[in-house]
C-alpha positions as CSV (number, residue, x, y, z in Angstrom):
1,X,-222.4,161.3,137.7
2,X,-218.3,162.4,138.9
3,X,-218.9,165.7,140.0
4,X,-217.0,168.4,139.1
5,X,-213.6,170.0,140.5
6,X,-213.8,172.1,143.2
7,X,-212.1,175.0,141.1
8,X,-214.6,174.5,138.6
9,X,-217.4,176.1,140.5
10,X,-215.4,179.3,140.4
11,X,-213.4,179.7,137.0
12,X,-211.4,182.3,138.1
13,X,-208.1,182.7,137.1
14,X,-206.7,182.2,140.4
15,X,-208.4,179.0,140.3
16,X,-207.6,177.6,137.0
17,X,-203.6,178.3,137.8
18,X,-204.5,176.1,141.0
19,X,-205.0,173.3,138.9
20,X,-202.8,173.7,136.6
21,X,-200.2,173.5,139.7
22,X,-201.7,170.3,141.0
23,X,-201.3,169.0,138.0
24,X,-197.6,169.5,137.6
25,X,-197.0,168.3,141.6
26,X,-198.5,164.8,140.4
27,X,-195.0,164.0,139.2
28,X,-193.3,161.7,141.5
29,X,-190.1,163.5,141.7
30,X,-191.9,166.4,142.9
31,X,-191.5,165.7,146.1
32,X,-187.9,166.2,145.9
33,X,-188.6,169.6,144.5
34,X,-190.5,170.4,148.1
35,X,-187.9,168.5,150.2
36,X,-185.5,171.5,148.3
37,X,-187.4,174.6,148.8
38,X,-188.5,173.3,152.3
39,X,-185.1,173.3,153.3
40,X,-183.6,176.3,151.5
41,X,-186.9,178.8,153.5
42,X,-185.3,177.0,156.7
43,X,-181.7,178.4,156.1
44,X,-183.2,181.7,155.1
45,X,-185.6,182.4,158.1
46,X,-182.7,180.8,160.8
47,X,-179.7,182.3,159.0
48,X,-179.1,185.6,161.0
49,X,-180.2,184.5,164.4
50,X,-178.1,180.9,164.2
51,X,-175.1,183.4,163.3
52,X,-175.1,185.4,166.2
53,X,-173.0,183.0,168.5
54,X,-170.2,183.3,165.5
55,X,-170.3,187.1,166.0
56,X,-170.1,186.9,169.6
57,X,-166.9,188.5,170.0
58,X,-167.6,191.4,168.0
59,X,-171.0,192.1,169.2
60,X,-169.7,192.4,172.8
61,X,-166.7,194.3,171.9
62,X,-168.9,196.8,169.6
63,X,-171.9,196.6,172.0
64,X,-170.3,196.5,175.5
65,X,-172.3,193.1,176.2
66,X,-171.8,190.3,178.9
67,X,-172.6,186.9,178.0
68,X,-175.6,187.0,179.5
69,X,-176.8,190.6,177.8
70,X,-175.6,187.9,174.2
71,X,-177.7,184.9,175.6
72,X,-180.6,187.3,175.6
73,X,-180.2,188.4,172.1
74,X,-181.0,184.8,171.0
75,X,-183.6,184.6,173.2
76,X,-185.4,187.2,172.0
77,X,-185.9,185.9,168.6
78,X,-187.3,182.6,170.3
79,X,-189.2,184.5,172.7
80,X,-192.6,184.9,170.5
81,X,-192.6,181.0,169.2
82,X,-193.5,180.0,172.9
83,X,-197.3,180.7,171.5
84,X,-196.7,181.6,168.4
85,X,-195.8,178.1,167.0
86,X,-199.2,176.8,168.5
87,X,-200.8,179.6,166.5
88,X,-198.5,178.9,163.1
89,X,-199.8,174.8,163.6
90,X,-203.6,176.3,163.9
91,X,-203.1,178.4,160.5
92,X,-201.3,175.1,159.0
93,X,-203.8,172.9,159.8
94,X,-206.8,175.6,158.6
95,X,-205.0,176.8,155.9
96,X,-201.8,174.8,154.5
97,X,-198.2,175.8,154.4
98,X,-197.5,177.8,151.4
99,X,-198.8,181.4,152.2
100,X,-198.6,180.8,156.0
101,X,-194.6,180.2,155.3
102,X,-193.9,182.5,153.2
103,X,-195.8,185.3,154.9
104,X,-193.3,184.3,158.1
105,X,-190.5,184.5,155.9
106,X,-191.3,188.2,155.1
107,X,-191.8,189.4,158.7
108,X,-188.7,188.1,159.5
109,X,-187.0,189.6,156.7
110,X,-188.7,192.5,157.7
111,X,-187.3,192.1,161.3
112,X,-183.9,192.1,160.7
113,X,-183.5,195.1,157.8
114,X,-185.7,197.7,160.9
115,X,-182.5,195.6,163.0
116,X,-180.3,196.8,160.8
117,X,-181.2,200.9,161.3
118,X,-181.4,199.5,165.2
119,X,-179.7,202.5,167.4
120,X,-178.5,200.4,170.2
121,X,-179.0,197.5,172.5
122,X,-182.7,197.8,172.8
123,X,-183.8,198.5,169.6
124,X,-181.9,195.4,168.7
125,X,-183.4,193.3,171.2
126,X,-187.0,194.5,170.3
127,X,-186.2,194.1,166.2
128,X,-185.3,190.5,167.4
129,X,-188.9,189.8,168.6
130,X,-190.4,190.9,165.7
131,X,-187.9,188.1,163.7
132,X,-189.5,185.6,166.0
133,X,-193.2,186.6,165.0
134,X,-192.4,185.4,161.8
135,X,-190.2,182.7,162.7
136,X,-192.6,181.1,163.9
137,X,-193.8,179.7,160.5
138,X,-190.4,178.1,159.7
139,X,-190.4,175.2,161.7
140,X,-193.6,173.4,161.4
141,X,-194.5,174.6,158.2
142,X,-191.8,173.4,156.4
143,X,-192.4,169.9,158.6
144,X,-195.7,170.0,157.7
145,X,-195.3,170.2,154.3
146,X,-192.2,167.8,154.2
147,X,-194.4,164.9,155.9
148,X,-197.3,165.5,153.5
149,X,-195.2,164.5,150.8
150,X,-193.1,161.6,151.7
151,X,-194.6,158.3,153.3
152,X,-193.0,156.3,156.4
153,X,-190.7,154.3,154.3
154,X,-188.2,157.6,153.4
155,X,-189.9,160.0,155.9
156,X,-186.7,160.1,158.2
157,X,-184.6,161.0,155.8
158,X,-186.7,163.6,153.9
159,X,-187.0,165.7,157.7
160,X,-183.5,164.8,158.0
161,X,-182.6,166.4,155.5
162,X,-185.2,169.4,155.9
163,X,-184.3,169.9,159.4
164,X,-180.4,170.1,158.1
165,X,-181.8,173.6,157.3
166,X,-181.1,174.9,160.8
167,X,-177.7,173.8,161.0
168,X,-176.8,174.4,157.2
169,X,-177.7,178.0,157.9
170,X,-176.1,178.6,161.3
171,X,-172.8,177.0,159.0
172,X,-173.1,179.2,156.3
173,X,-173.7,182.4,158.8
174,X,-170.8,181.3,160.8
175,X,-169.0,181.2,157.9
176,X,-170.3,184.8,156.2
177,X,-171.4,186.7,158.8
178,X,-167.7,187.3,161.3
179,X,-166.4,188.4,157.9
180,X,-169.3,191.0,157.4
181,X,-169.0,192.7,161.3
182,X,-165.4,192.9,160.9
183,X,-165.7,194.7,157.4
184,X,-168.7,196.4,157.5
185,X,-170.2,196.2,161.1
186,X,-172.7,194.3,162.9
187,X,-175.0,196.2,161.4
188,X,-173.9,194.7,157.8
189,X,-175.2,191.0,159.6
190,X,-179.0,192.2,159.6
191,X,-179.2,193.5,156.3
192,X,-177.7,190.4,154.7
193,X,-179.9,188.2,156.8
194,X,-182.9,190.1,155.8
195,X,-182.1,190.0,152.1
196,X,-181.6,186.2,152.6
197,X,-184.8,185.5,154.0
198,X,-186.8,187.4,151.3
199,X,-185.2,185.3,148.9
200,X,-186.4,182.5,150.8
201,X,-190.2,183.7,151.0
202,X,-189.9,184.0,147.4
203,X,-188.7,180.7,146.4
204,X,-191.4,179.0,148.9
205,X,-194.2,181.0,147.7
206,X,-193.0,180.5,144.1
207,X,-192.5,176.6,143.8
208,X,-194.4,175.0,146.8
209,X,-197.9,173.2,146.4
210,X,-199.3,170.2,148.5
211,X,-199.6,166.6,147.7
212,X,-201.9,165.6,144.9
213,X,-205.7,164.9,146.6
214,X,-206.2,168.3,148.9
215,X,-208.8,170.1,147.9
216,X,-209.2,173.4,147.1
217,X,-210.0,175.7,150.5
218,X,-210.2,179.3,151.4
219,X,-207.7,181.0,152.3
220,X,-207.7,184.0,155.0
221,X,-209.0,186.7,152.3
222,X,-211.4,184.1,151.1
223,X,-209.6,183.1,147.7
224,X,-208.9,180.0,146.7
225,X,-205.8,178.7,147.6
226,X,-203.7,174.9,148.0
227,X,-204.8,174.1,151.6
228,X,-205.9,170.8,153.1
229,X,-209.7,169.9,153.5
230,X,-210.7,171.6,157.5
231,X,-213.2,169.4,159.1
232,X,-215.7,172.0,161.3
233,X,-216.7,170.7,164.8
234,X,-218.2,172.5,167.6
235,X,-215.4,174.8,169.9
236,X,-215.6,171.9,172.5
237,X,-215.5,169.0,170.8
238,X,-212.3,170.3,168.4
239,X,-210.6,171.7,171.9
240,X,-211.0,168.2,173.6
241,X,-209.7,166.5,170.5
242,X,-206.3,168.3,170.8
243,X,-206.3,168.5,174.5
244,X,-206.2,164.4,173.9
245,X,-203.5,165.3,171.4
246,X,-201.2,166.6,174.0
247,X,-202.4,163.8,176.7
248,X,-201.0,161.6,174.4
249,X,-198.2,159.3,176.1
250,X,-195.6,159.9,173.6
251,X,-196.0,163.6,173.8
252,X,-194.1,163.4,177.3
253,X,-191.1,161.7,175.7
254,X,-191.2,164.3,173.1
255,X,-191.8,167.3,175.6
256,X,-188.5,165.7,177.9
257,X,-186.4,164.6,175.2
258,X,-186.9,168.1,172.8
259,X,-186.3,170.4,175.6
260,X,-183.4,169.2,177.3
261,X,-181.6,168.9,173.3
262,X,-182.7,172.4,172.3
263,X,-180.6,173.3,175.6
264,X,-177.6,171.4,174.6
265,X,-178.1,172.8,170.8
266,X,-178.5,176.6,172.8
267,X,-175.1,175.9,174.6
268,X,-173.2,175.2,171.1
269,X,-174.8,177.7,169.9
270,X,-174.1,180.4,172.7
271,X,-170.8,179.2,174.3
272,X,-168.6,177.5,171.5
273,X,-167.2,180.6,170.0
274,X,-166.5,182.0,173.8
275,X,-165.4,178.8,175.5
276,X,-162.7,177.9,172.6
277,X,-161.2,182.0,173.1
278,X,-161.7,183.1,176.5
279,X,-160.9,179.1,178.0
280,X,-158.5,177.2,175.1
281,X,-156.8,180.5,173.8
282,X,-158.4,180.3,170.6
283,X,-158.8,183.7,168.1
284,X,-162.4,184.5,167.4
285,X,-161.3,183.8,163.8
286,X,-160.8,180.1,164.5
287,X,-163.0,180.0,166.8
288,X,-166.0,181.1,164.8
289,X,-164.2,178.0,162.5
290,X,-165.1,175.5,165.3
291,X,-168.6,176.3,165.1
292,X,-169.0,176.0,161.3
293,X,-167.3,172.6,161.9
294,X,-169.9,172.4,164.5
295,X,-172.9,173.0,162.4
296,X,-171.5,171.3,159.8
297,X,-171.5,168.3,161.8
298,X,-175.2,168.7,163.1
299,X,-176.0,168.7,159.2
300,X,-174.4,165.5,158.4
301,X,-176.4,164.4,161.9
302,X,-179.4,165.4,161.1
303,X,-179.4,163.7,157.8
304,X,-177.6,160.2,158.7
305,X,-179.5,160.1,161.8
306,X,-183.0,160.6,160.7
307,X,-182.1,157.9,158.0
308,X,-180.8,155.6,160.3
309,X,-183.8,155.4,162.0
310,X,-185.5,154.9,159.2
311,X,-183.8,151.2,159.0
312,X,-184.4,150.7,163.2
313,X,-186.9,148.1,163.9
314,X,-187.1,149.2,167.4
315,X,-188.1,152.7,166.6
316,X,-187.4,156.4,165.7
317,X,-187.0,157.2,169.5
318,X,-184.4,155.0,170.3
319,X,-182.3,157.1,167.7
320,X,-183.2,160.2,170.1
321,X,-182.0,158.2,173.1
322,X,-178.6,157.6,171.5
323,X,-178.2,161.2,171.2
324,X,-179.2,162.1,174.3
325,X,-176.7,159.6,175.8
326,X,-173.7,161.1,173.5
327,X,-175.0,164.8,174.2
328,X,-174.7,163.6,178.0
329,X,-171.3,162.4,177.6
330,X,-169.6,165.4,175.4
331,X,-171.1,168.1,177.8
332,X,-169.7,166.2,180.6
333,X,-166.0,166.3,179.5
334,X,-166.5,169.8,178.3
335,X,-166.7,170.6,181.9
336,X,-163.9,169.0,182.9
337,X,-160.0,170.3,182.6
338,X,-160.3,168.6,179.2
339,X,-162.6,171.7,178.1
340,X,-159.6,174.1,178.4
341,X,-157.1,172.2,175.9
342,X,-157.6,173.3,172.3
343,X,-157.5,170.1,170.6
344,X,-159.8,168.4,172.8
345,X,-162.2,170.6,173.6
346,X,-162.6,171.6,169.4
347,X,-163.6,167.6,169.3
348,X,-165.8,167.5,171.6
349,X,-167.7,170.6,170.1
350,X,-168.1,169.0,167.1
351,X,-168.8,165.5,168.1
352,X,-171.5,167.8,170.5
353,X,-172.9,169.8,167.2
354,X,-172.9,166.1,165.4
355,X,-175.3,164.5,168.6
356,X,-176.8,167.7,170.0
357,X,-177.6,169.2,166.2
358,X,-178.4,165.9,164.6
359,X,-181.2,164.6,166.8
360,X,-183.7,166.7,165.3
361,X,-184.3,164.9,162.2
362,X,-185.4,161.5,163.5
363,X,-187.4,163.9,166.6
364,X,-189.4,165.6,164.4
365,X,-190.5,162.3,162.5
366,X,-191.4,160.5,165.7
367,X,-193.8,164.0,166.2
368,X,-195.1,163.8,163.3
369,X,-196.3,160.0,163.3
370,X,-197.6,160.0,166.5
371,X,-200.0,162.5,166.1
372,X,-203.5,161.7,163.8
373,X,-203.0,163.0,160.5
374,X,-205.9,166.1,160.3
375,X,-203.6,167.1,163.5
376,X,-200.2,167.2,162.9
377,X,-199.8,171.0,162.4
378,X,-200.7,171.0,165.8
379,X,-198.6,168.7,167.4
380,X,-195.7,170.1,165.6
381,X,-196.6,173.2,166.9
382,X,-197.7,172.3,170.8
383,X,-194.1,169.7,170.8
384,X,-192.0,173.0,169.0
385,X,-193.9,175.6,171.3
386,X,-192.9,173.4,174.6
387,X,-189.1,173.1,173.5
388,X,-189.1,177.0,173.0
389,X,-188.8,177.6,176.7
390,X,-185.9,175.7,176.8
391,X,-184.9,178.3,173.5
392,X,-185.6,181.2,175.3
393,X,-183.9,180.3,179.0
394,X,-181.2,178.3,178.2
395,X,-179.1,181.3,176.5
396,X,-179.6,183.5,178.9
397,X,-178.8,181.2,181.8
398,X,-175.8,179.8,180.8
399,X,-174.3,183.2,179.8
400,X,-175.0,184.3,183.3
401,X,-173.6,181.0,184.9
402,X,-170.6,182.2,182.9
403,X,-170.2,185.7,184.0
404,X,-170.8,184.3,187.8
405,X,-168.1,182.0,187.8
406,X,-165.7,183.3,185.4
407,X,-165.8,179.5,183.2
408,X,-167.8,177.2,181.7
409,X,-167.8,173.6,183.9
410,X,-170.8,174.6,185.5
411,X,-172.7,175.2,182.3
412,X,-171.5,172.6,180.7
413,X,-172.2,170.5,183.6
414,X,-175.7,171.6,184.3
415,X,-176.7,170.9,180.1
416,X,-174.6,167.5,181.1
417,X,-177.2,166.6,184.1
418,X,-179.9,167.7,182.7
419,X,-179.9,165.8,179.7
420,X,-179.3,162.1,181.5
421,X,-182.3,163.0,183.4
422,X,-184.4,163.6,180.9
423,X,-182.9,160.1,179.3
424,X,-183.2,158.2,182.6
425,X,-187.0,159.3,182.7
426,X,-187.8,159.2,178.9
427,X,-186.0,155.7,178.6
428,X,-188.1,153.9,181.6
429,X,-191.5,155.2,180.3
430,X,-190.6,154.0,176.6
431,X,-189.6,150.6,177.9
432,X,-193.3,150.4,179.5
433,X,-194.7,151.5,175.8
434,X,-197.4,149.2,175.2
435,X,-197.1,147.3,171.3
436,X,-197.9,149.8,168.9
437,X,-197.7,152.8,171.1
């Protein structure tokens, strides 16, 4: 005899809506429909803290910051992830993506409207960590869900085009939020940025449900909610499973590769807006235009790249080796006298935000297929966790190799030799990749 639905065992009405919900994500084209609000509760939760290179300028003016005190801001919104993402993939894995988003979403909208009342420096820095509590949900929940839904064939393109999300909203907060601090303040720039992510808790909450086939599970409070199936096993047995997860040989070209790209995406980020004024002789006003061209590019990176590796017979990685050779090469000639004429230099930045933006697409798919399917939440998290120290130095350091030598060659020369390290060491141990690896 078929046995019945899991809902059916508890005709609440929490439960019947359940199914009625699975019902409706059956449709093919649904997946589309969770590509879109995937992507639109990334640009909300990153919008304010991928906008505070564009307000660079008027943050130090208003503030009385160095580069390095600027650097630190950003860092403090990453600062949290370090163990919070392994925490978020835990909660994904246990508990599926739509509450454990959208609940993320709210603390960081939370975040930045106390930022907003912030009296000074430290208040700021301290309403930033709390931004990164819930930030820490973004990322691999909206991976998570994205994979879920999409098989090998067009999975490149679907986080492609997810993963845009970062770059879409440091673009549109480029774009919006230099307007708002000269108008209204820096101040203005929270309250905006937690009115956007609100919006996009609600929208995630509101429209996203899992792939057809998950069960039913419990959620936190012990209601029903769309989660996958969790499979109990005793503390040690599930600890050495993921231990092997991270022992996994492709996890240390993930580990190398991530880290030394989320630097180079830290230095457009950080220095693009203060290298094109203080070095070319650009106004913060077109400066702040150079980085929306910049994260413009990344978008159109993120998007081409992860499908172009979609079509690679020799792999996903490869497409993360050609951006780590190009990220090599634009940092390079950043650092030399070419960095301090307009033109070039304003190429360069957004060839850089093209390579060092778009590699994340095609990254995040190689993640998530190389890990077993009942883990992926946790390899997204462990792989996104790992590249968050490179998040929270790499500002930092590179605005205080600016203030110490009055330029930018040796920053741009240190993301320069870091990177073709990490693609020397990366590129030998995938050339020894046994068949199938």
């Amino acid at each position: 005899m078929t046995q019945p639905p899991v809902v059916a065992q508890n005709p609440s009405t929490e439960a019947v809506m359940t199914d009625r919900h699975r019902g409706r994500t059956a449709r093919p084209g649904y997946r589309w429909t969770v590509l879109g609000v995937a992507t639109f509760a990334q640009v909300a939760s990153c919008f304010f803290v991928q906008g505070i290179g564009a307000t660079s300028v008027q943050l130090r003016h208003d503030l009385d910051l160095s580069a390095a005190q600027l650097g630190l801001l950003l860092s403090a919104a990453q600062a949290v992830p370090l163990v919070g993402l392994l925490v978020a993939g835990e909660l994904l894995d246990r508990y599926g993506e739509r509450w454990i988003v959208g609940a993320g979403a709210c603390v960081v909208a939370a975040g930045l409207l106390a930022g907003s009342a912030a009296p000074g420096y430290p208040a700021l820095l301290l309403a930033l960590v709390v931004v990164g509590v819930g930030y820490s949900t973004a990322q691999p929940g909206g991976s998570k869900s994205v994979a879920g839904w999409f098989d090998p064939s067009r999975r490149g393109l679907a986080m492609g085009i997810r993963q845009a999300g970062l770059p879409l909203g440091g673009a549109l907060a480029a774009a919006v939020q230099p307007v708002l601090a000269e108008a209204f303040g820096w101040r203005a720039t929270l309250l905006c940025g937690g009115l956007v992510a609100l919006l996009g808790a609600a929208v995630f909450t509101g429209l996203y449900r899992p792939p057809p086939g998950r069960p039913a599970a419990a959620s936190p409070a012990g209601r029903l909610v769309d989660a996958p199936p969790v499979r109990r096993a005793p503390p040690g047995r599930g600890l050495r499973e993921r231990l092997r997860t991270v022992r996994e040989p492709a996890m240390a070209r993930i580990m190398l590769s991530g880290t030394s790209l989320v630097a180079v995406q830290s230095g457009v980020l950080v220095l693009t807006v203060l290298h094109l004024h203080d070095a070319a002789g650009l106004g913060p006003g077109a400066a702040a235009l150079v980085l929306v061209a910049a994260q413009g590019a990344g978008v159109v990176g993120r998007i081409s790249l992860a499908a172009w590796s979609d079509r690679r017979t020799c792999g996903r990685y490869a497409t993360v080796m050609a951006c780590m050779a190009a990220a090599t090469a634009a940092s390079a000639a950043l650092a030399t006298p070419l960095g301090d004429s307009a033109v070039a230099a304003c190429l360069l930045l957004v060839g850089l935000g093209f390579f060092g933006l778009g590699w994340y697409g095609p990254w995040v798919a190689y993640v998530a297929e190389s890990a077993p399917p009942e883990r992926t939440g946790f390899a997204l998290g462990v792989a996104m966790a790992v590249n968050q120290v490179a998040v929270i130095s790499a500002p930092p350091l590179l605005g205080l190799l600016r203030d110490a030598t009055h330029g930018f060659a040796l920053a741009w020369g240190l993301l320069a030799a870091f990177t073709a390290a990490a693609l020397a060491v990366t590129a030998r141990t995938e050339r020894r990749r046994p068949t199938g690896a």
